[in-house]
Each structure stands twice: as C-alpha cells, then as structure tokens.
C-alpha positions, -999 to +999 in steps of 0.1 A: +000+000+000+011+037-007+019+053+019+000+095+023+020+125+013+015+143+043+010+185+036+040+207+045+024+227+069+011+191+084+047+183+090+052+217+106+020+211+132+027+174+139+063+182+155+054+215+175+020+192+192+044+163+193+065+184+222+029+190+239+018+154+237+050+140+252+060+107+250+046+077+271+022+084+301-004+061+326-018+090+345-051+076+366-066+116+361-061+118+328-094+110+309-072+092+279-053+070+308-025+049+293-013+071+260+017+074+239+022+108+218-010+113+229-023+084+214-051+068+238-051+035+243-087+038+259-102+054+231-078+042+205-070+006+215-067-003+174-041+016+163-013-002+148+012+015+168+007-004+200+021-033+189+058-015+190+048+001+223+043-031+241+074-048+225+094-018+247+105-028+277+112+005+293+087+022+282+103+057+301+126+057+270+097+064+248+098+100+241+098+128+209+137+118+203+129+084+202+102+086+184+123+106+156+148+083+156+126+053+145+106+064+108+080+034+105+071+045+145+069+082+131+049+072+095+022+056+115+020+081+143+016+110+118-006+088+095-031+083+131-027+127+130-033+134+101-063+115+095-082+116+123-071+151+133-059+173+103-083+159+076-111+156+099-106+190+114-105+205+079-073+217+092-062+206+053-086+231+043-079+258+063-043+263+055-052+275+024-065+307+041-041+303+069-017+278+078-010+290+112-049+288+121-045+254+105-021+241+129-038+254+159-072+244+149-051+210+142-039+210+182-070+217+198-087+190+180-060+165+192-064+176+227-100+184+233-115+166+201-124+173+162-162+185+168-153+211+198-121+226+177-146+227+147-166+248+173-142+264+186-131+281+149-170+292+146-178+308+173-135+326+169-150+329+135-182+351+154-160+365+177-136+384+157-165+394+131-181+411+165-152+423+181-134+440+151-171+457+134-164+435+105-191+433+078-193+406+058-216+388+032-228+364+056-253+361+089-232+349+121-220+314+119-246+280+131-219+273+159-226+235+151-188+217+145-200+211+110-176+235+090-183+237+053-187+261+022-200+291+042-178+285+074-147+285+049-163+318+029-163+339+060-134+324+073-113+336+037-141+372+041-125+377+080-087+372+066-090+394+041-104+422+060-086+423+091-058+399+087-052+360+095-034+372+131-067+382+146-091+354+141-060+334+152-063+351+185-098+350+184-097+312+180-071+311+209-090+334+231-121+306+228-098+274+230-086+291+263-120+300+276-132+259+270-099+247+290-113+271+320-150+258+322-139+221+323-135+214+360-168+227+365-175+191+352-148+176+368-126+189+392-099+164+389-089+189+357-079+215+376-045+204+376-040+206+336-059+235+334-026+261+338-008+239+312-039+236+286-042+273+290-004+283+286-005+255+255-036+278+239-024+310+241+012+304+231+010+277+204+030+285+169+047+271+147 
C-alpha cells in the first residue's frame, strides 16, 4: 500500500503538538489513561502503533527523540494525526486561508477533540467578526462543528479584511475559555488546566 504524502504545513503542526503530547504516560486523572504521543489507548485501543509500544521494555525511553529516531514508528503516528485530526478537522482546508490557524485548529482538535475545535473556529469565527465591526456577506455562523462552504467563505471574508493574526487570537482566546470551564464538570482537571491554557495562548509554529 502507498503510503500519504503528508501536507507541508502538516509536518510543521505534527512536530510543535508532538513536544505538547510527550511521550509515554499512565496517569489515573487523565481521561485518555494509558497514551503514547497522545495516542489513547482507551479510546484508541486499534491503532497499529501499540504493537511496538508493548514490545518496549522501558517504556520511560519512549519520548519525541525516540520517536524521531525510529521512521516506520513516526509514519504511523503521523498517518493516526493526520487522518483523524488534520483531515477531519478541515485543518487541510484551512491552510489554504491560513496555515498557522490550520495548525492550531489542528492541536485543539487533538487535545479536546475534532467537533469542539470545529466549534471552537465558529464561534472565533463570530467573535472576531463582532469584536473587530467587521461586515461581511454572511449572517453569524450555526456554531454547530459542521464547517463547510459558508464557514470556509467567512473564514477567507475575515482574513481578508482584518488579517489571519486576529481570528487566530480570536480562536485562541475561545480554545482558552473551553480549558477554564472544564472542572466545573470535573474537578480532577484542575491540575492541567494552567498547562492547557499556557499551550492555547502560546501555540506557533
């Protein structure tokens, strides 16, 4: 089988959430429990990469420089990425208007999950549109994490009239608000919350 051509900017994203993601972890508060690169074996117990990971003995060697050092490990980590995460996100679409936005739409949806990234970018999408008196074509956005033609049209309307740099901190200023509301559900998040937060509002590639 073929293996994918993976988009430049891809490469770019997958290496900066990489040093986010970390290497191999079994934390009992952490919702994904046992995960690798932030792979989950909970949630993701078919990926092809665990049969490697259990054939390591000491698995506290596992970490980004390993993981460089070893290309079929890499190819199938970045394959798990870039379909589940970059495609599905429409993060491949997005770079076209902007690939920075791309990437961090890219990271959210690894951390917090495709449909509440996909969110996330419609109501940043709102957001700047409000907060910058933009006027556009379109109504406000159906905050629904279904991103299509129209999404993408004011999306490409909001670059061009105020720039790609403020609907990325739109879209950060949202990611950052989500990360602060979740130990309201569970309090056991409290601990991650400075780190999800610091990730949000400084992510770049």
């Amino acid at each position: 089988m073929d293996k994918i051509e993976f988009t430049e900017n891809f490469k770019k994203c997958i290496l900066k959430t990489l040093q986010f993601e970390g290497g191999y972890s079994n934390d009992p508060d952490d919702p994904g429990a046992e995960t690798v690169f932030g792979i989950s074996r909970k949630y993701h117990p078919d990926w092809i990469g665990w049969d490697v990971i259990d054939n390591i003995e000491d698995k506290s060697s596992i970490d980004l420089s390993y993981l460089k050092s070893n290309n079929d490990l890499f190819y199938v980590v970045s394959k798990f990425y870039f379909e589940d995460f970059y495609r599905s996100s429409k993060a491949d679409k997005i770079e076209e208007f902007s690939p920075e936005l791309a990437c961090n739409v890219f990271d959210f949806a690894v951390n917090a999950g495709v449909k509440t990234s996909d969110k996330t970018l419609q109501s940043a999408i709102n957001l700047a549109i409000k907060m910058y008196g933009i006027e556009t074509d379109e109504d406000y956005l159906v905050v629904d994490g279904l991103p299509g033609s129209k999404t993408f049209a004011v999306l490409k309307s909001v670059i061009e009239l105020c720039g790609e740099y403020k609907i990325i901190e739109a879209f950060k200023t949202e990611r950052a608000l989500y990360y602060t509301k979740l130990p309201q559900k569970n309090e056991r998040l409290c601990k991650y919350v400075y780190g999800w937060v610091k990730r949000a509002l400084t992510f770049s590639v």
